[in-house]
C-alpha positions in Angstrom: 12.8 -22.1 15.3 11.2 -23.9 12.3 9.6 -27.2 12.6 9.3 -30.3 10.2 5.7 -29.3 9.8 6.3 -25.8 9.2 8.9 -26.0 6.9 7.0 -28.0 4.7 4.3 -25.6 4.8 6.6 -22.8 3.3 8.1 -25.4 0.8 4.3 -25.7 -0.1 3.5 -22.2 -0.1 6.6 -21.8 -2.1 5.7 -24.7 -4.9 1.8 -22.8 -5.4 4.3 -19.3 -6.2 6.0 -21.2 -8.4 3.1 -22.7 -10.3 1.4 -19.1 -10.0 4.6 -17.5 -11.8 3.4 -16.3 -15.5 5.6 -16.7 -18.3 7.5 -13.2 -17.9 8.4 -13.8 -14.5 5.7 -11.5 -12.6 3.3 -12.2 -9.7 0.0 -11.0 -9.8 -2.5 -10.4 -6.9 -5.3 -11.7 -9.0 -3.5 -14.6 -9.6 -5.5 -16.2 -12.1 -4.3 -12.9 -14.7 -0.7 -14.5 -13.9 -1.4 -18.3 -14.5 -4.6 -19.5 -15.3 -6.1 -22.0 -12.7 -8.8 -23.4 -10.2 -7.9 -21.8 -7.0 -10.5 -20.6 -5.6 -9.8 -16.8 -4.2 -8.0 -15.9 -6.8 -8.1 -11.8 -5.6 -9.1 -8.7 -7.5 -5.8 -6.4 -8.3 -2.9 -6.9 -11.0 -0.1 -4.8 -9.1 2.3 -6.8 -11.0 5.4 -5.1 -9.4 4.0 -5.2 -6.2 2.8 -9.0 -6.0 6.5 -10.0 -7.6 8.1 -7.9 -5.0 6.4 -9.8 -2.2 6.5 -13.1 -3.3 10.6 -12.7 -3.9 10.7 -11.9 -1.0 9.1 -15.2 0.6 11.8 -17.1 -1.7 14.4 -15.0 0.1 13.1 -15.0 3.6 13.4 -19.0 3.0 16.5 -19.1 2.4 16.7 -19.0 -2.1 18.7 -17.5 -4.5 19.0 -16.8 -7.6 22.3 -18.4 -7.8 22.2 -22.2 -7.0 19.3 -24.7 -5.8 15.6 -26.1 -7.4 14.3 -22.0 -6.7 17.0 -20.1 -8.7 14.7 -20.3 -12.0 11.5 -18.7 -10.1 13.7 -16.2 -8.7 15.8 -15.2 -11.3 12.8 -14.6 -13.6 11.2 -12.7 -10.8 14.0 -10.2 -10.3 14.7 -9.9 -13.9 10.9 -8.7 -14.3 11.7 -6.2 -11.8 14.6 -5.0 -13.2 13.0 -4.1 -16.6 9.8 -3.1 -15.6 11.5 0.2 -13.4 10.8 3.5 -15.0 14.1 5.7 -14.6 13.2 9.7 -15.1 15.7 11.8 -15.6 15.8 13.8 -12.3 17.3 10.1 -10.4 14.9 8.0 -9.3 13.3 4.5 -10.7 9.6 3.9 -10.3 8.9 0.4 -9.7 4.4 1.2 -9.4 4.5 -0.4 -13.3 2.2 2.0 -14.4 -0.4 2.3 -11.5 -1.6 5.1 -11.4 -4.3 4.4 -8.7 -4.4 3.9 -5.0 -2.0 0.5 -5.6 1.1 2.3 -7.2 2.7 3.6 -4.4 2.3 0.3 -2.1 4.0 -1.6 -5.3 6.8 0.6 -5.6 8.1 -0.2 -1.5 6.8 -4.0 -2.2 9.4 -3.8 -5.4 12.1 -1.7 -3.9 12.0 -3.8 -0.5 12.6 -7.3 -2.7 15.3 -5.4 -5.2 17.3 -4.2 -1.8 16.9 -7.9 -0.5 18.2 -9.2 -3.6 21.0 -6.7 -3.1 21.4 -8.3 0.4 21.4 -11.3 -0.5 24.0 -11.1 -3.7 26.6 -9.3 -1.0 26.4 -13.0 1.0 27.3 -14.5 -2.3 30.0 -12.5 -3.1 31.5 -13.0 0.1 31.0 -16.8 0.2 32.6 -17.0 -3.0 35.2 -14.8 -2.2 36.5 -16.6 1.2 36.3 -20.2 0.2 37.0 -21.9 -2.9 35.3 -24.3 -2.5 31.6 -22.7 -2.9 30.6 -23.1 -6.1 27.0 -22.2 -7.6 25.6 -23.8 -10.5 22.8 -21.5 -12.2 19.7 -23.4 -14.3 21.2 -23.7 -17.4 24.4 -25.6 -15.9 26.8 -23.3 -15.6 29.0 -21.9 -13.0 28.3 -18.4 -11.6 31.9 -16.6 -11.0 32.5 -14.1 -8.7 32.8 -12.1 -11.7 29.1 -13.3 -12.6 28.3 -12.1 -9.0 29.8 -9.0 -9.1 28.0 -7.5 -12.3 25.1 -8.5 -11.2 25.3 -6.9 -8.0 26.7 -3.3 -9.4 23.2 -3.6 -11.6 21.1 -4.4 -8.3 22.6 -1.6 -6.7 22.2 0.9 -9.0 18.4 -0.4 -9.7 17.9 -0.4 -5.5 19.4 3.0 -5.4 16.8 4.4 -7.9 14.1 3.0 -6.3 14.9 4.0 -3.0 15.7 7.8 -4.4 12.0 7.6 -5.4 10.4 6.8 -2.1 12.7 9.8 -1.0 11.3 11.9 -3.9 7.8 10.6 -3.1 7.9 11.4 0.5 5.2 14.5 2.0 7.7 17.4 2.7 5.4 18.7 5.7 4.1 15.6 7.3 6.8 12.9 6.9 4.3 10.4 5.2 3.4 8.7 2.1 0.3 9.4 0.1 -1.0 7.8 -3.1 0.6 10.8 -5.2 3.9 12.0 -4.7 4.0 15.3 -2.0 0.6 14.0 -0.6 -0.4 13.2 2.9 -0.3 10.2 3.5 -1.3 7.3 6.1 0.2 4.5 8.3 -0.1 1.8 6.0 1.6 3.2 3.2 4.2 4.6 5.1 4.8 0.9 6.5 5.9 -0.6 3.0 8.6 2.3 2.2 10.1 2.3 5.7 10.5 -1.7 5.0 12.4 -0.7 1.7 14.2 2.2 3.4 15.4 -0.7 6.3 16.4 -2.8 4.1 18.7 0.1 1.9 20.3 1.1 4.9 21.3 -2.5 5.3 23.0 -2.4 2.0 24.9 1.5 2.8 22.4 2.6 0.2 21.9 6.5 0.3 18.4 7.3 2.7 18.7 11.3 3.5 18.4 11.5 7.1 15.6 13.9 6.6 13.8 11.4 5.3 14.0 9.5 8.4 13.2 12.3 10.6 9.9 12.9 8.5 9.1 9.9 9.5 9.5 10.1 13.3 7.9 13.6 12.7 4.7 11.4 10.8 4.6 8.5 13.3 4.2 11.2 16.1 1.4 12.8 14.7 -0.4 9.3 14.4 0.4 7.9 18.0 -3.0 7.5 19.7 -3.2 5.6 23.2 -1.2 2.6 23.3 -1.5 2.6 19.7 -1.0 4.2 16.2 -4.2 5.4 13.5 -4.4 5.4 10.1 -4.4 8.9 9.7 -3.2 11.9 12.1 -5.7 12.6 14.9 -7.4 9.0 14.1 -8.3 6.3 17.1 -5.9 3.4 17.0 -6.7 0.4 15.0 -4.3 -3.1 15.9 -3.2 -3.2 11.9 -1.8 0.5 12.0 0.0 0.2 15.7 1.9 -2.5 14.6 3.0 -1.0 11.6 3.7 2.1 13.9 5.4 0.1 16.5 7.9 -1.2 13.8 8.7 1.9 12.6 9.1 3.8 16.0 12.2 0.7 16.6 13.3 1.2 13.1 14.0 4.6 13.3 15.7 3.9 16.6 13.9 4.4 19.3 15.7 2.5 22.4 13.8 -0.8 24.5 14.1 1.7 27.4 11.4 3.8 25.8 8.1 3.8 27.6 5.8 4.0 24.5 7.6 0.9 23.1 6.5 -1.2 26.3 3.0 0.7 26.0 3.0 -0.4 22.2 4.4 -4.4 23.1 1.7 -4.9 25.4 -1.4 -3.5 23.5 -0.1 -6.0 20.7 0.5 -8.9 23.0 -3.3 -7.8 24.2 -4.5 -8.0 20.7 -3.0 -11.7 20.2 -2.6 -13.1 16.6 -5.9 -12.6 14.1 -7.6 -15.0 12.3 -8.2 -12.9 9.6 -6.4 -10.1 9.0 -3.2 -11.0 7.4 -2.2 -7.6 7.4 -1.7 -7.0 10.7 -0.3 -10.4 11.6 2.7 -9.9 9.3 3.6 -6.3 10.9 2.9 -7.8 14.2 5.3 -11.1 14.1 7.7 -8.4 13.1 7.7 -6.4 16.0 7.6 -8.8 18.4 10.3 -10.7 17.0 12.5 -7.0 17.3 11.1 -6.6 20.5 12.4 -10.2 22.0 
């Protein structure tokens, strides 16, 4: 559905990333700490893990890899960051927060774990290219070939490394409620329970291990937030648009069928709600579900 003028608006958006990139490979939400510049705007967190994470995934969503074409040097760095800056404890699980130990860590870890699980993804299509026609070849930055052997290797390490993380959004994950808070056990809220369901989606994808308990907790969570037509922040809250569309999202994610009524309810409050001129936050969450809606 893209147009002339809207792909070069992501190849734009995609050039300021790349000129954003710091030397190790990382992201930054205040970007100037990354890669010092004039922007104006330049934001207020570090989240490291967390900005990488989500600006991977822009070069994926566009089509990039880490394997061939004019991106494969942004990305590689990018993923490589990720890969050494996760934290594996003893007990299984990789935490990709990069030290946060704030409100920001938890929303870092899903942004991380969703971009490591897409790099999984997108390594699979590789391998399989590679493997079903000879005549596919990828040419990495410095020149040289990548083999399906190259290909391979790397994708046993992003499984592994996806794996991990995912085990840690399991490990994070409240017990009782079926949410995510800022410390592991806690209650949590809508919004942060958005960003590990993304990273859970995407892990299923892959035939990643996600417990199905997990996914129950968080029908079990999503229930207790459903308000109206929509979904609040917290249980027993009034909706807010940012927060239903998260919720909506979820709700189809964990499977809930088109035939459902609170779907249609959900749809339309959206589709009453119309694109923001502001808030970011709820426009990404809301493209989503409409697009899985239809």
């Amino acid at each position: 559905g893209g147009t002339p003028s809207s792909e070069a608006a992501v190849e734009a958006a995609l050039d300021w990333l790349a000129r954003h990139q710091a030397p190790d490979g990382s992201w930054c939400f205040n970007h100037s700490l990354a890669s010092p510049c004039a922007c104006p705007n330049t934001g207020t967190s570090d989240g490291r893990t967390g900005a990488t994470g989500v600006a991977l995934l822009t070069y994926f969503g566009a089509g990039y890899t880490y394997a061939d074409g004019p991106r494969a040097p942004v990305i590689r760095k990018g993923l490589q960051f990720l890969l050494q800056s996760m934290n594996v404890n003893s007990a299984g699980y990789g935490d990709l927060k990069g030290g946060d130990t704030g409100h920001g860590g938890i929303y870092q870890h899903g942004l991380a774990a969703a971009a490591m699980c897409e790099a999984l993804a997108v390594n699979r299509v590789l391998v399989r290219m590679v493997s079903s026609d000879s005549s596919v070849k990828f040419i990495d930055p410095s020149g040289k070939q990548v083999t399906l052997s190259d290909l391979t290797k790397l994708g046993n390490v992003l499984r592994n490394a996806s794996q991990l993380a995912i085990n840690y959004i399991v490990y994070h994950q409240d017990v009782k409620a079926g949410g995510w808070g800022y410390t592991p056990k806690s209650a949590g809220d809508t919004s942060i329970l958005g960003w590990q369901v993304m990273a859970l989606i995407s892990a299923r994808s892959e035939k990643l291990a996600t417990p199905a308990a997990t996914w129950n907790g968080i029908s079990n969570y999503l229930n207790t937030v459903a308000a109206g037509s929509g979904y609040a922040y917290r249980p027993a809250g009034a909706p807010k648009a940012s927060t239903s569309a998260i919720g909506v999202l979820c709700r189809m994610y964990t499977g809930a069928q088109r035939s459902d009524p609170r779907l249609k309810t959900n749809i339309n409050y959206l589709t009453g709600e119309g694109p923001s001129r502001g808030d970011m936050y709820y426009n990404y969450y809301a493209t989503q579900a409409m697009f899985a809606w239809g």
